[in-house]
PATOR-457915 format. One record per residue (C-alpha): chain; x, y, z; residue in one letter. Coordinates in steps of 0.5 Angstrom, whole numbers. Each point is the difference from the previous one (the first is absolute). Last residue first. Example, Ala and Ser with C-alpha at 12.3 -4.5 7.8 and 13.67 -1.06 7.14 Angstrom:
// residues 2
+---+-------+-------+-------+---+
| c |     X |     Y |     Z | r |
+---+-------+-------+-------+---+
| A |    27 |    -2 |    14 | s |
| A |    -2 |    -7 |     2 | a |
+---+-------+-------+-------+---+
END
This chain:
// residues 271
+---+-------+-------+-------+---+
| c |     X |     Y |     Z | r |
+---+-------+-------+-------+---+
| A |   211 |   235 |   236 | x |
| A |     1 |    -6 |    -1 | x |
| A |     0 |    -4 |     7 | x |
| A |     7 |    -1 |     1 | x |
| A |     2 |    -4 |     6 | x |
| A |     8 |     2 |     2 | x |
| A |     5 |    -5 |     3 | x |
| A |     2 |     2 |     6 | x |
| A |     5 |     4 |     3 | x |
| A |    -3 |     6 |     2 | x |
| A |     4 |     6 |    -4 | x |
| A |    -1 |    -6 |    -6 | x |
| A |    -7 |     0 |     2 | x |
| A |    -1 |     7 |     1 | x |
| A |     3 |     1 |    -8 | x |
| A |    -4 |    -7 |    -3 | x |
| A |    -6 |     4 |     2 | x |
| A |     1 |     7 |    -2 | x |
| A |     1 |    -3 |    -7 | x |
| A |    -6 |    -3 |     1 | x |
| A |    -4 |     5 |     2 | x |
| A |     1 |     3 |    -7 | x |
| A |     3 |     7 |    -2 | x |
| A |     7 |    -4 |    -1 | x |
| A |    -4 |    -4 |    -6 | x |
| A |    -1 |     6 |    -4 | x |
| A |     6 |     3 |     1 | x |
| A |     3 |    -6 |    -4 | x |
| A |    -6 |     0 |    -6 | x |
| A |     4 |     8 |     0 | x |
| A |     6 |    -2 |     0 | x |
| A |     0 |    -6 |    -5 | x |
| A |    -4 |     3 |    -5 | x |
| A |     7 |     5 |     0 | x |
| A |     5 |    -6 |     0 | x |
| A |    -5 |    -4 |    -6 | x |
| A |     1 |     8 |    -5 | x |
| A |     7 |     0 |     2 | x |
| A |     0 |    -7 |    -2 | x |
| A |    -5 |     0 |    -7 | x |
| A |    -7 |    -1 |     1 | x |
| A |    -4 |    -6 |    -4 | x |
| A |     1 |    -7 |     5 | x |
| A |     0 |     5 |     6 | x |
| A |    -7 |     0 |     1 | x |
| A |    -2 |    -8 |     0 | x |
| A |     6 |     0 |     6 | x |
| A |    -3 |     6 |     3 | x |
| A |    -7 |    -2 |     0 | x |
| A |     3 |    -7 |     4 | x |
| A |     4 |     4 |     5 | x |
| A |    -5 |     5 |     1 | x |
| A |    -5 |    -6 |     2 | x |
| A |     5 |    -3 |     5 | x |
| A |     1 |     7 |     3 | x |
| A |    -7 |     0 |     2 | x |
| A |     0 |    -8 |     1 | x |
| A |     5 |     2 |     6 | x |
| A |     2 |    -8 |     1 | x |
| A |    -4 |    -5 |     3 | x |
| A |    -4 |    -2 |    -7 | x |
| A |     8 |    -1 |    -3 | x |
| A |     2 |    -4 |     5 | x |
| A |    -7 |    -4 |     0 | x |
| A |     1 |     0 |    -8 | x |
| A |     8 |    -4 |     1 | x |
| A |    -3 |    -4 |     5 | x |
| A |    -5 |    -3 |    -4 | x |
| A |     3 |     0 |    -6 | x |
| A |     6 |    -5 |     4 | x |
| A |    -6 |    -4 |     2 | x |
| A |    -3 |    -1 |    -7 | x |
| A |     8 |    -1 |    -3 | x |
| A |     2 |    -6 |     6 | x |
| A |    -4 |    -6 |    -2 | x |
| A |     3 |     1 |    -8 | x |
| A |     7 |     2 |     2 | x |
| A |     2 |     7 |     0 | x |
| A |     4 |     4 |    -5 | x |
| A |     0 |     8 |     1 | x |
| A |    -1 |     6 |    -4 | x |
| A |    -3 |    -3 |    -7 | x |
| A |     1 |     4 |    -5 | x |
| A |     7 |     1 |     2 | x |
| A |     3 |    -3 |    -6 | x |
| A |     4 |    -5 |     5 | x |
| A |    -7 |    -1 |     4 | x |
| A |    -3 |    -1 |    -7 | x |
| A |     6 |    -5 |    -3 | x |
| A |    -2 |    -4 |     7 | x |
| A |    -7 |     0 |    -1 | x |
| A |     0 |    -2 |    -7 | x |
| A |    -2 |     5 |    -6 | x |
| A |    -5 |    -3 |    -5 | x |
| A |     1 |     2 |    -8 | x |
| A |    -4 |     5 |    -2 | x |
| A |     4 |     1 |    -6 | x |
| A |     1 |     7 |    -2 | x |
| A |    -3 |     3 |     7 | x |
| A |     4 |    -4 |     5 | x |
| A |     7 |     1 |    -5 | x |
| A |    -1 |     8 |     1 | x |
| A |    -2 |     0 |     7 | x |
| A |     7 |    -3 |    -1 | x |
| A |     4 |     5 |    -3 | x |
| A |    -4 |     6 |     2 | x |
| A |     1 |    -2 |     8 | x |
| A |    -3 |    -4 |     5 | x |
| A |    -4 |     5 |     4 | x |
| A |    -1 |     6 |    -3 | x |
| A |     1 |    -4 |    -7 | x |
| A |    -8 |    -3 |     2 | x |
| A |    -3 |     5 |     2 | x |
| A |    -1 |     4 |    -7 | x |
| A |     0 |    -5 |    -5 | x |
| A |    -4 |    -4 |     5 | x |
| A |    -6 |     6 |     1 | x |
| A |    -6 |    -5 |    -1 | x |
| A |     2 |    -3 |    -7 | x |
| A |     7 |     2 |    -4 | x |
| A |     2 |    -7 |    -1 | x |
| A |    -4 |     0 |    -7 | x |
| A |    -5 |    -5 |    -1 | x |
| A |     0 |    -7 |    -4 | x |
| A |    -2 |    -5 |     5 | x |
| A |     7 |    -2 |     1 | x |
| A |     2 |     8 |     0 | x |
| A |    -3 |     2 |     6 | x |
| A |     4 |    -6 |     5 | x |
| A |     2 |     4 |     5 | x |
| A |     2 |    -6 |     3 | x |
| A |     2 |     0 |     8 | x |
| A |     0 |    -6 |     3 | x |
| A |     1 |    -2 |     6 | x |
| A |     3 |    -6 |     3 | x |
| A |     5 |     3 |     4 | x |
| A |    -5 |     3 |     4 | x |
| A |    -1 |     7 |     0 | x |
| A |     0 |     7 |     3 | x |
| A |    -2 |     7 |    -4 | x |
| A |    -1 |     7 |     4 | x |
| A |    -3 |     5 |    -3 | x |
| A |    -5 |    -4 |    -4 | x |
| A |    -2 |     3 |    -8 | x |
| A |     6 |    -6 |    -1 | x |
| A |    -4 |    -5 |     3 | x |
| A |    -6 |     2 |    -4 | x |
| A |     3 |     0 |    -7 | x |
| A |     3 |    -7 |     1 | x |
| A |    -8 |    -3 |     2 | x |
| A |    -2 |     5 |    -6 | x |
| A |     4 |    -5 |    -5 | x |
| A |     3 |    -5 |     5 | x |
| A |     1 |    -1 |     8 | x |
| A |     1 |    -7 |     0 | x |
| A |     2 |    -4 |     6 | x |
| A |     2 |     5 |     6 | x |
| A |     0 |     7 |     0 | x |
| A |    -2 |     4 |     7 | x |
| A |    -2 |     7 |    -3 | x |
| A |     1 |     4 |     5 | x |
| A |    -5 |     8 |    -1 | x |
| A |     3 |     6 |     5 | x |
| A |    -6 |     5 |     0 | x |
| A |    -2 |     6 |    -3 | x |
| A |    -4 |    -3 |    -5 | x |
| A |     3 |     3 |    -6 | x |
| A |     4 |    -5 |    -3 | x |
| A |    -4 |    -5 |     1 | x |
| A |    -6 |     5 |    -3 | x |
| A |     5 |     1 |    -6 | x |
| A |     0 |    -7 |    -1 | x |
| A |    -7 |    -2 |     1 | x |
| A |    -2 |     6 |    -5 | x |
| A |     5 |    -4 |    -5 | x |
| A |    -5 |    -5 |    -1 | x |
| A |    -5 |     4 |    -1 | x |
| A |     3 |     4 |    -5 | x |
| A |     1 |    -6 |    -3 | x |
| A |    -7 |    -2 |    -1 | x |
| A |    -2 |     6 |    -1 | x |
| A |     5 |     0 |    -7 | x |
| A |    -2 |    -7 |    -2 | x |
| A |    -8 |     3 |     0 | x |
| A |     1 |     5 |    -4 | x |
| A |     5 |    -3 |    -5 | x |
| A |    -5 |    -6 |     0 | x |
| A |    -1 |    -6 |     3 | x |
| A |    -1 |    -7 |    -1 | x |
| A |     8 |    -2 |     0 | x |
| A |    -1 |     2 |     8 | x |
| A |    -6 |    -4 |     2 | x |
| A |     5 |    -8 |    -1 | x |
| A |     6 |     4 |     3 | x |
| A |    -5 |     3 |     6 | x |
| A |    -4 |    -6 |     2 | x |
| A |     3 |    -6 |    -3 | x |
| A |     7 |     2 |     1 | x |
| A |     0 |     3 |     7 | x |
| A |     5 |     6 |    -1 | x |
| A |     6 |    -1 |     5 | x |
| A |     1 |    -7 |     4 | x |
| A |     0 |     4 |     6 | x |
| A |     5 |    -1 |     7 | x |
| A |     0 |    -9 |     0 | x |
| A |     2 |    -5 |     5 | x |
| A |    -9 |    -1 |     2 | x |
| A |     0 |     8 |     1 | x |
| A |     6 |     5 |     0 | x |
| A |    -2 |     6 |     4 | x |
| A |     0 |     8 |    -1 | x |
| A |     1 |     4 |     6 | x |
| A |    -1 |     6 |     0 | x |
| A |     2 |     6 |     7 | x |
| A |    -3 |     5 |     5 | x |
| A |    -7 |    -2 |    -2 | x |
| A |    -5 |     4 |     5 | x |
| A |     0 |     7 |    -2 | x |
| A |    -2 |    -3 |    -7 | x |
| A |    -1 |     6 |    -5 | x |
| A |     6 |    -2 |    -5 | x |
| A |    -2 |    -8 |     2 | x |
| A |    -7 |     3 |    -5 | x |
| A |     4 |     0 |    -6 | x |
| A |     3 |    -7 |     2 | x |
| A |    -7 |    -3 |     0 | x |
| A |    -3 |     3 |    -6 | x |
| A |     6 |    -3 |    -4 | x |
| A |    -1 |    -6 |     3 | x |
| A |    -7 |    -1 |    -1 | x |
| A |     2 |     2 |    -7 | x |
| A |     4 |    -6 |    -2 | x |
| A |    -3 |    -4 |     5 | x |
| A |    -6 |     1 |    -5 | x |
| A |     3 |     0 |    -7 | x |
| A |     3 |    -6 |     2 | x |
| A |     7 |    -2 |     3 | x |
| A |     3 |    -7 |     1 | x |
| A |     1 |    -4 |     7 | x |
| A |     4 |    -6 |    -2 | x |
| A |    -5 |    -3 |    -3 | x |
| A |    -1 |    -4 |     5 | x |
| A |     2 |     5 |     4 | x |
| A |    -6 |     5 |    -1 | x |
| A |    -1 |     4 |     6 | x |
| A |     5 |     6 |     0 | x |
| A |     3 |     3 |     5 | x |
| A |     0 |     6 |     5 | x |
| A |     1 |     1 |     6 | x |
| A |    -1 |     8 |     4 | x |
| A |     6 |     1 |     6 | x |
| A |    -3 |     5 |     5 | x |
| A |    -1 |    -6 |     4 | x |
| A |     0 |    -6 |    -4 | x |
| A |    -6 |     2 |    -4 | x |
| A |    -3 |    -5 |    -5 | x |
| A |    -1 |     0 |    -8 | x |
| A |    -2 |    -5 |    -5 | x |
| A |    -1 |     0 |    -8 | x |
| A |    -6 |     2 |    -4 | x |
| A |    -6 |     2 |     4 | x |
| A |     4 |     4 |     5 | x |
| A |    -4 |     1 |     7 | x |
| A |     4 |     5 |     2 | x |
| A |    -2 |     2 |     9 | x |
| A |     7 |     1 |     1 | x |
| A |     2 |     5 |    -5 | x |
| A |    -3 |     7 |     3 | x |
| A |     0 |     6 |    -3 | x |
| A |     3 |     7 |     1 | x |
| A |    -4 |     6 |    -4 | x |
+---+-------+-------+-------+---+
END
């Protein structure tokens, strides 16, 4: 059953369309936009209802007021936290991991526009994005162990070495230290650098690109990346193939073939 994403009303953070492009940002900046229990889960239902948008080709997640997410708000999930028992700490976690795989599972390229801190569950979030830019002031702390916790919160033992490597997911997740933007551009945690006026245009392009583009395959795209991090190459070779001959029964494949035959630039409608 599709849905549709325009009419969202979140309680927790901000959201708007542009076009087929859905915003979202936190809406905390002076306290440079930490998360609650209820952003967090107010998150997570939102993305898990994305997978099942027909009119959201494509995420982005926005900076507020100079900064991305500021983590756990200390006061209101820290302070809680210690009070818990077992059972309830392992919900907790379970949930906020629920919002990672739900970005993972969205079915729609997410852009994480980083500037300012982007620190605890803020980094988690931008490295659960598809598509990382940043400003040069930036950064990015895992910072887990500074409160006392391990690193291997939300999937970041998991995802991070995909994208910057063992060693030096390793170095983050040991000391929590803070990765400027020019170290994580060279890293490639981020994808490009763009000056502070320029980062929110520059995702937006870069999301009305993606929006405009065969979401189909877009989709297909996204679920083979996530898929293929456990299979072997002969195994991603024959997934491949089949997800491959999937996309060339859509309307789009004919599209973008009667457009070149035409010489003009294809319109992809997602199906």
């Amino acid at each position: 059953m599709t849905k549709k994403m325009a009419a969202l009303k979140p309680t927790h953070f901000l959201w708007r369309m542009d076009g087929a492009v859905a915003v979202i940002q936190l809406n905390r900046p002076e306290r440079k936009n930490p998360l609650t229990f209820e952003s967090y889960a107010e998150l997570r239902d939102t993305f898990r209802d994305l997978a099942h948008a027909d009119d959201v080709h494509a995420v982005v997640f926005l900076p507020n007021g100079g900064n991305f997410c500021s983590g756990g708000d200390v006061h209101e999930i820290i302070g809680p936290l210690v009070a818990m028992d077992a059972k309830q700490l392992l919900a907790f976690t379970r949930m906020t991991g629920d919002l990672v795989k739900a970005m993972l599972h969205c079915g729609k390229p997410i852009i994480a526009a980083v500037d300012g801190v982007a620190a605890g569950a803020g980094a988690i979030i931008a490295m659960a994005a598809d598509l990382r830019l940043a400003t040069p002031a930036a950064q990015t702390a895992f910072l887990f162990n500074r409160v006392g916790l391990a690193g291997c919160d939300m999937g970041a033992c998991a995802i991070l070495p995909r994208i910057v490597g063992q060693g030096r997911a390793a170095e983050l997740l040991y000391t929590g230290r803070a990765l400027g933007g020019e170290e994580a551009e060279r890293w490639g945690f981020f994808n490009r650098l763009c000056e502070p006026e320029a980062v929110l245009k520059a995702a937006a392009e870069t999301a009305d690109a993606l929006a405009r583009g065969p979401s189909f395959a877009h989709a297909l795209t996204k679920r083979m990346m996530h898929l293929e991090w456990d299979m072997g190459i002969e195994q991603a070779i024959d997934a491949e193939a089949q997800a491959q001959a999937i996309a060339m029964q859509t309307q789009d494949f004919r599209r973008a073939y009667e457009a070149f035959v035409e010489k003009r630039k294809p319109v992809f409608e997602g199906n």
